[in-house]
Wavefront OBJ file of the C-alpha trace (Angstrom):
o trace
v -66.587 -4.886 -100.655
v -65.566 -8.337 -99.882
v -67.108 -9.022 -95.941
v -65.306 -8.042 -93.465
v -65.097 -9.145 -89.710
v -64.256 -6.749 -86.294
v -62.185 -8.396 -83.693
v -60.846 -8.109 -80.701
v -56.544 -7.173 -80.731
v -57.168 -6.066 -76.667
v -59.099 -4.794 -73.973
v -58.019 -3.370 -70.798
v -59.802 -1.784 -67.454
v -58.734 0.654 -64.373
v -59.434 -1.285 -61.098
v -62.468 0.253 -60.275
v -62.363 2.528 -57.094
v -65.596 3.514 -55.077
v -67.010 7.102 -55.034
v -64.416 9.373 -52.954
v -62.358 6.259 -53.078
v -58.821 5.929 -54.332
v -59.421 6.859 -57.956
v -61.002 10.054 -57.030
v -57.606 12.210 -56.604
v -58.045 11.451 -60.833
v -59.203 13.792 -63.293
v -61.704 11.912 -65.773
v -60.016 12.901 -69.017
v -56.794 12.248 -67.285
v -58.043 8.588 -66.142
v -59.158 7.912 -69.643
v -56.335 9.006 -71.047
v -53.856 7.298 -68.784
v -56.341 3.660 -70.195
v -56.106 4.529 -73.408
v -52.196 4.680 -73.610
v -52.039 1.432 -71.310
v -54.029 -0.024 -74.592
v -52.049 1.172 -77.016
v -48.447 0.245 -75.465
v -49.688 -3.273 -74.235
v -49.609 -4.530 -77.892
v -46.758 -1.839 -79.080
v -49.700 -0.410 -81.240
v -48.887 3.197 -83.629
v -51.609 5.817 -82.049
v -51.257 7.673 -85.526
v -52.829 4.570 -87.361
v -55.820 4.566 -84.916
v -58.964 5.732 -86.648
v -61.050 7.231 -84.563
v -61.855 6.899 -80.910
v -65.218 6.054 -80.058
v -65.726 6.471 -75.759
v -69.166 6.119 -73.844
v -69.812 9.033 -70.974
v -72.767 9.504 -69.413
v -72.877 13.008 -66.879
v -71.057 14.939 -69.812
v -70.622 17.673 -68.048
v -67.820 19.133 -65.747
v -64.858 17.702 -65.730
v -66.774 15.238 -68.102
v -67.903 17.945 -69.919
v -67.163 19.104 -73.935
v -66.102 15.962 -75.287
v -64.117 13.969 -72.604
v -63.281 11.548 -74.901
v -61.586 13.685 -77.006
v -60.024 15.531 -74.603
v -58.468 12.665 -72.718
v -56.727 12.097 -75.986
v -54.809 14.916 -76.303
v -54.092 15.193 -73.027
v -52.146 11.613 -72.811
v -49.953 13.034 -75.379
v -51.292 11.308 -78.676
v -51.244 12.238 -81.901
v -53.683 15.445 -82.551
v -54.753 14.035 -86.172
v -56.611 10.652 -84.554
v -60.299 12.100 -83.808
v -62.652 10.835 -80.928
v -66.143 11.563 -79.739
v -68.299 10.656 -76.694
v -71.432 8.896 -76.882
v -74.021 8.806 -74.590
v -76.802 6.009 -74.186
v -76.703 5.666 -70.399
v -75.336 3.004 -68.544
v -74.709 1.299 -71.787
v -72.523 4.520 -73.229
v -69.693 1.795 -74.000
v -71.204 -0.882 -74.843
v -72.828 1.246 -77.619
v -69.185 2.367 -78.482
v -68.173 -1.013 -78.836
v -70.957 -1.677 -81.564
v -70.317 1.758 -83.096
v -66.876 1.062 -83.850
v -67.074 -2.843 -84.995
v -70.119 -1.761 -87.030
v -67.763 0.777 -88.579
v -65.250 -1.559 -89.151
v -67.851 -3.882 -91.045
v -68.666 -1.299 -93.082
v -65.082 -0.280 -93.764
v -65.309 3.197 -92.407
v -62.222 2.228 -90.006
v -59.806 -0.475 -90.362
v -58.236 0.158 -86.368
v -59.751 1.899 -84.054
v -60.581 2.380 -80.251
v -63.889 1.885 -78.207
v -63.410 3.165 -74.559
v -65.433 4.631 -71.384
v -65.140 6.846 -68.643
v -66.963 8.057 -65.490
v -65.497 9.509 -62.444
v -68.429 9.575 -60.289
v -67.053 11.176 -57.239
v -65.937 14.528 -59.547
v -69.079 14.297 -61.791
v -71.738 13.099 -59.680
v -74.879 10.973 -61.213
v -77.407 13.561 -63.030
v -75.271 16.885 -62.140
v -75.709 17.217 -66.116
v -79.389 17.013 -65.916
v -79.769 20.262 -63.390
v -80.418 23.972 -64.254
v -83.711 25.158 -65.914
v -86.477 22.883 -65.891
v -84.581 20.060 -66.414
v -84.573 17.755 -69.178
v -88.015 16.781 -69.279
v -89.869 19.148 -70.841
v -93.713 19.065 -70.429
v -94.767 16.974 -73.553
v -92.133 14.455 -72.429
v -93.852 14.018 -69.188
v -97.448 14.188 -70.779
v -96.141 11.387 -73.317
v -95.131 9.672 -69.864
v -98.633 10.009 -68.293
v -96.672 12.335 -65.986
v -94.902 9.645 -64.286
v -90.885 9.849 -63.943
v -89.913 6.585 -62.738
v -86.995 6.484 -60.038
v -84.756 3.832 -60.746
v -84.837 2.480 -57.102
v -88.702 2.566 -57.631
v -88.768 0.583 -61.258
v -86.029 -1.968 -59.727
v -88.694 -2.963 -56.757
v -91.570 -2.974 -59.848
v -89.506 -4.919 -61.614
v -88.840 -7.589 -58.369
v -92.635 -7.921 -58.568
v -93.477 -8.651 -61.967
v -90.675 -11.230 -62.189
v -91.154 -12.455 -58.529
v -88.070 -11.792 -57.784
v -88.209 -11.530 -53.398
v -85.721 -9.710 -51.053
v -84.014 -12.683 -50.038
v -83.705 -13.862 -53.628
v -81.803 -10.189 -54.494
v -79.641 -10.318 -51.116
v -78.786 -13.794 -51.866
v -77.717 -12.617 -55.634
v -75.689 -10.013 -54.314
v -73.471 -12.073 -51.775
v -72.497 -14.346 -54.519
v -71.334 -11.315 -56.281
v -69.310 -9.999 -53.953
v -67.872 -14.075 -52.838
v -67.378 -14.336 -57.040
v -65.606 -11.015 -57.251
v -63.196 -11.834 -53.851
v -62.266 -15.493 -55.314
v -61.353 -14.216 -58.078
v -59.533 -11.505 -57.287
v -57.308 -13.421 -54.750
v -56.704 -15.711 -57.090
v -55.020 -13.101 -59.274
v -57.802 -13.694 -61.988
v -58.259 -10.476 -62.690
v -54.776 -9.111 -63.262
v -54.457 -9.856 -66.655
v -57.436 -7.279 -67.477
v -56.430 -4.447 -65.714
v -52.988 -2.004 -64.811
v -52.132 -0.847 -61.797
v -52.950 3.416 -61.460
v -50.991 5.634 -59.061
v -53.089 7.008 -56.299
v -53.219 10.894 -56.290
v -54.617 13.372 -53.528
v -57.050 15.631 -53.794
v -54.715 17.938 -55.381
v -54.072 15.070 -57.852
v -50.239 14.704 -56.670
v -49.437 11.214 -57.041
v -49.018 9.642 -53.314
v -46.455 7.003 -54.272
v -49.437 4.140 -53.667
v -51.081 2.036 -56.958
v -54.791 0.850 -56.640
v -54.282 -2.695 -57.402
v -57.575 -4.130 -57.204
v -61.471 -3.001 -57.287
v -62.713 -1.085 -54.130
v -66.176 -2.225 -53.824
v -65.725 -5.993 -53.112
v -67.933 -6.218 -49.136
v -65.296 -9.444 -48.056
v -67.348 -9.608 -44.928
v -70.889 -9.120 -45.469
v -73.517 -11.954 -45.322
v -76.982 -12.843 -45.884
v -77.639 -12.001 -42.072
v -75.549 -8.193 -42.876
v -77.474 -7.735 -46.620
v -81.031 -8.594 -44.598
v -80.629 -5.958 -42.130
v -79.870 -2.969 -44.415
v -82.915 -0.521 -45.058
v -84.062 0.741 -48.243
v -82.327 3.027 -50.524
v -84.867 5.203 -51.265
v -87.954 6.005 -48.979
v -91.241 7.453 -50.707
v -94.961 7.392 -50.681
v -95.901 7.427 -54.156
v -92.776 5.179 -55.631
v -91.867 2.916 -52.660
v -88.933 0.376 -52.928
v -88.888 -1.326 -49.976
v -86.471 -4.176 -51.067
v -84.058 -2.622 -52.935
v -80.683 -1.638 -50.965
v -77.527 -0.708 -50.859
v -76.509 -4.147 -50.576
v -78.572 -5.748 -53.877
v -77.744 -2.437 -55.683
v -74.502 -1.643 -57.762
v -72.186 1.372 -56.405
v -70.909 4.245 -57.419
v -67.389 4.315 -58.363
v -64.915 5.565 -60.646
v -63.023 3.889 -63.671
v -62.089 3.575 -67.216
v -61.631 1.139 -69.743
v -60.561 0.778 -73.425
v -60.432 -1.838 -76.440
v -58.923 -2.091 -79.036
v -61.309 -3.149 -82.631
v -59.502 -4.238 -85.884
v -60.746 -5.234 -89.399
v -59.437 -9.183 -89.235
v -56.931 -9.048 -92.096
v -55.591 -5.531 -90.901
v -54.729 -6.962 -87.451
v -53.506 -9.690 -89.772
v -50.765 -7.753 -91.379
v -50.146 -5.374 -88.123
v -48.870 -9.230 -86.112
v -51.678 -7.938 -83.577
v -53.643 -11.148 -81.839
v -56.931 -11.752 -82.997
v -58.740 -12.926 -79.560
v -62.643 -12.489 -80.220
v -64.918 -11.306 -83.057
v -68.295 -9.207 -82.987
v -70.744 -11.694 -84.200
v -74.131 -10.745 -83.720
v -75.689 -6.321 -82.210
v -79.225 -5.798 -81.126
v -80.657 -2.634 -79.644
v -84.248 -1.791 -78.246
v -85.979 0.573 -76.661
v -88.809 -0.031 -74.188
v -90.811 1.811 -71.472
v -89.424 5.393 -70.830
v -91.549 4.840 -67.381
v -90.212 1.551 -66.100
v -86.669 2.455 -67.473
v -85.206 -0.456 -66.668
v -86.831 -3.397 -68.538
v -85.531 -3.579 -71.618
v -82.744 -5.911 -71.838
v -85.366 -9.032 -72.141
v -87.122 -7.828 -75.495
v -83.258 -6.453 -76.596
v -82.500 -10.205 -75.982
v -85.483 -11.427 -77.575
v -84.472 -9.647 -80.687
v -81.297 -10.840 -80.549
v -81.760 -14.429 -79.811
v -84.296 -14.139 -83.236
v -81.739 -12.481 -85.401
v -79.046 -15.043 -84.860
v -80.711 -18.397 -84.557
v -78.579 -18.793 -81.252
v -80.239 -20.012 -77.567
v -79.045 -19.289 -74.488
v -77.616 -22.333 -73.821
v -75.217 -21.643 -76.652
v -73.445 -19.057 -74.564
v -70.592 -20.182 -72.062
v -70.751 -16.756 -70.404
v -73.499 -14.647 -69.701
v -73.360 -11.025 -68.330
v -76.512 -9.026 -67.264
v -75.366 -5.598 -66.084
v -76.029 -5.839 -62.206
v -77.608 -2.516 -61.660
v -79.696 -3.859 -59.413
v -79.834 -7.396 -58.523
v -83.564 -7.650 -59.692
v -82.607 -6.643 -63.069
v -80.323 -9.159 -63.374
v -82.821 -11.582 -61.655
v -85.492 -10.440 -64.069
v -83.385 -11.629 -67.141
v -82.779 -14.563 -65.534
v -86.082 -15.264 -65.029
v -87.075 -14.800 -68.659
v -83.819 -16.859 -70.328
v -83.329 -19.254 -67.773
v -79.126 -19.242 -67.759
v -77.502 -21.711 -66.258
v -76.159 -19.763 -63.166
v -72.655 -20.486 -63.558
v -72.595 -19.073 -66.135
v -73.826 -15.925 -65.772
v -72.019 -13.124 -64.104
v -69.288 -15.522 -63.551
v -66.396 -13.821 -62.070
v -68.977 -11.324 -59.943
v -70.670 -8.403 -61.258
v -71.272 -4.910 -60.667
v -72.563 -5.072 -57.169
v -69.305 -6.593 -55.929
v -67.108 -4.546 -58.960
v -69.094 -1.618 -59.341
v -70.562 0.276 -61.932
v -68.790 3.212 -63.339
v -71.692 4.208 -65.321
v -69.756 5.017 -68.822
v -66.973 3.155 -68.745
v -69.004 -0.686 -67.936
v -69.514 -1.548 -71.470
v -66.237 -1.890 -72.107
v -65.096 -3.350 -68.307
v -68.149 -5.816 -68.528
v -66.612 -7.249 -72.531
v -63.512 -6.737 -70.952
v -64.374 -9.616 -68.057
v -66.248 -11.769 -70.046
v -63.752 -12.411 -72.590
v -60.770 -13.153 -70.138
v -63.432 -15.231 -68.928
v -64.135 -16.813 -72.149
v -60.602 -17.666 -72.736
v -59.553 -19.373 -69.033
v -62.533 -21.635 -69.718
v -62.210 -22.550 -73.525
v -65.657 -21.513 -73.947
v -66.497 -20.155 -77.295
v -69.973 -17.558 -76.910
v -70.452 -14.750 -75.289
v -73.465 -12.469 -74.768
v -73.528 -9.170 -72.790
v -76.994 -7.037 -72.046
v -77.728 -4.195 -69.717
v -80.035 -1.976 -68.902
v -79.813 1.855 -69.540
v -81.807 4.890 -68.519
v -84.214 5.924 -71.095
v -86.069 2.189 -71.137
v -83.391 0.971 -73.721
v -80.562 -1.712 -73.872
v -77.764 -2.927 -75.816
v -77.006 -6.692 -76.456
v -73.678 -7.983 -77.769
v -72.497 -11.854 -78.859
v -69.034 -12.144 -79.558
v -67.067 -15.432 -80.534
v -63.598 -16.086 -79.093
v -61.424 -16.820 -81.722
v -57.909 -17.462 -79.669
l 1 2 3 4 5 6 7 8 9 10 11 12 13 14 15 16 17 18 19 20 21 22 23 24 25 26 27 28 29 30 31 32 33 34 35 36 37 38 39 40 41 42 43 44 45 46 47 48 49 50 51 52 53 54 55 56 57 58 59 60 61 62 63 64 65 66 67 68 69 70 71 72 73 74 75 76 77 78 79 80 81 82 83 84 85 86 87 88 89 90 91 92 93 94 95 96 97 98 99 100 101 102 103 104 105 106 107 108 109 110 111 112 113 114 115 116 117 118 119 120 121 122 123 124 125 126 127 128 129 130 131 132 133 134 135 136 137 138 139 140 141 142 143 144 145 146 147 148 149 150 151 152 153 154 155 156 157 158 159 160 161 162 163 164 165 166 167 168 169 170 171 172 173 174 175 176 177 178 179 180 181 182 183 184 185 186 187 188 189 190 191 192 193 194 195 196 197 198 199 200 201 202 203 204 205 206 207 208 209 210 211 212 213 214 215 216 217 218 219 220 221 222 223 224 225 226 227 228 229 230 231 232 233 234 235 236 237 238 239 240 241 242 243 244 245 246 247 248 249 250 251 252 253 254 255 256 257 258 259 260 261 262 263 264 265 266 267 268 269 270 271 272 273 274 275 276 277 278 279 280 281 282 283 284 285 286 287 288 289 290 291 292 293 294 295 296 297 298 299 300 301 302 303 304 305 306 307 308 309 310 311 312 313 314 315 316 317 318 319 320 321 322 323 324 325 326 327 328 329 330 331 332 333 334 335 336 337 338 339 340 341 342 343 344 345 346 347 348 349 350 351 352 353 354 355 356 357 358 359 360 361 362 363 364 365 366 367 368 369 370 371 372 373 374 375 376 377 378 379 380 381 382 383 384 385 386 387 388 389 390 391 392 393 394 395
């Protein structure tokens, strides 16, 4: 099989509203499916020669239940032969969808196909799939845990520590998310990347308003407003006195889709070849301290391809939590303008399954305004594992 490259034909993103926010009058499979046809008729594309549709999902259950991707599908009215699954590796559900379907196209097992996300927070709240029973943890998980099940709010402070990352340092991280994300969005930046979705009620009538623009931007916080908020999470045996609301990413609702073609089949389709995959990593770490693996994923990846960090001209570390972000950054040493550039999921917010594909989404709009030519995506996911992604703009 001669070799064979994935790129990039298009990538588009909901704004992303806040939990009970504007996007929660939405049912998920109808959000996705709303994204998915925004994709398709943005470049005029046929949905019948789509592949297969690969979306990320984490609380699959509910309304995100039995296959959302799937089911979002069929319910935007396209064609019933075109097959889709849902994948879940936490917070990274789409990211891993991205490298399922470009390593698919390497390997010739599609020639066009779809990567996507969705996660309505607000109708299927955070770990409502992990309740009933015992849970899923059974015993011998725990045992292989030393019996410790570490809270995320709890592993972000452990995290600070270890990479001496302070409170002020996280605050101070945060506001220039949020004063990133509002520049940016004022300046229109942003509405090349995303489409304009009707507002419905709770009875998901449509209200005659369009969300426009993401809900969780704080325009007038400060360093002063971020220092006086308490911690999110109070306990005795896992404290996490610095971590907040304000240095922690929301919850929120959205969706977002790309579109992955072998290079000569976009060729002979006239679609635009903007990026290509260039170089995949995933690792798993500690299943305790859940949240430290995208340094060795980047390790692993900065081996593999022979690339540094200063050979990216964007850089995005999921913003979870601003320590986690901080703690890569410690490690790689980015030049911060670089990374996070246009604001991150503090000011944007984090729609667990759908941020894969919204974080590539930003980062190569990003890529192109600037003329830069690398760019590398990480973030951590629950578990103790990551994903890390280089891609090469190509238009």
């Amino acid at each position: 099989m001669p070799n064979r490259e994935a790129v990039i034909v298009d990538t588009v993103r909901t704004p992303v509203g806040k939990r009970k926010g504007s996007l929660a009058g939405w049912h998920p499979t109808d959000l996705l499916g709303l994204t998915l046809r925004s994709l398709l008729e943005r470049r005029d594309v046929d949905p019948g020669q789509i592949d297969d549709v690969v979306g990320g999902c984490v609380t699959q259950a509910g309304e995100q239940g039995c296959n959302v991707t799937r089911n979002a599908w069929i319910a935007a009215g396209l064609p019933w032969h075109v097959p889709a699954t849902s994948v879940d590796r936490q917070c990274g559900s789409s990211q891993q969808a991205m490298h399922f379907v470009a390593q698919g196209v390497i390997a010739g097992a599609y020639d066009l196909a779809i990567a996507c996300g969705v996660e309505s927070m607000t109708r299927s709240p955070m770990s409502s799939n992990a309740r009933g029973g015992t849970g899923p943890f059974s015993p011998s998980f725990l045992e292989a845990c030393n019996g410790v099940l570490g809270i995320q709010f709890w592993v972000a402070q452990v995290l600070a520590d270890k990479f001496g990352v302070s409170r002020t340092d996280m605050d101070e991280f945060a506001l220039e998310s949020h004063r990133r994300a509002a520049e940016n969005t004022d300046s229109g930046w942003f509405a090349d990347e995303m489409f304009a979705v009707p507002i419905r009620d709770a009875e998901g009538e449509p209200t005659g308003e369009m969300l426009t623009a993401d809900e969780g931007i704080r325009r007038g916080t400060s360093a002063e407003a971020l220092a006086g908020l308490p911690p999110a999470w109070e306990s005795e045996d896992q404290p996490a006195p610095d971590i907040t609301a304000g240095n922690s990413s929301s919850m929120s609702d959205g969706a977002a889709a790309m579109l992955i073609a072998e290079r000569s089949t976009a060729e002979r389709l006239g679609l635009p070849i903007r990026a290509r995959f260039a170089h995949f990593a995933v690792l798993a770490d500690d299943p305790v301290l859940v949240l430290s693996a995208p340094n060795p994923a980047t390790r692993r990846l900065l081996e593999r391809s022979g690339l540094g960090i200063d050979d990216f001209d964007a850089m995005e570390c999921n913003e979870a939590f601003a320590s986690i972000a901080l703690m890569w950054a410690r490690e790689f040493r980015p030049d911060p303008e670089r990374l996070n550039p246009r604001g991150g999921a503090i000011a944007l917010g984090h729609p667990l399954g759908a941020s894969g594909v919204r974080i590539m989404t930003t980062m190569l709009h990003h890529l192109e305004t600037v003329g830069g030519r690398y760019g590398f995506q990480t973030m951590c996911e629950g578990g103790g594992q990551a994903n890390a992604t280089v891609i090469e703009r190509l238009g």
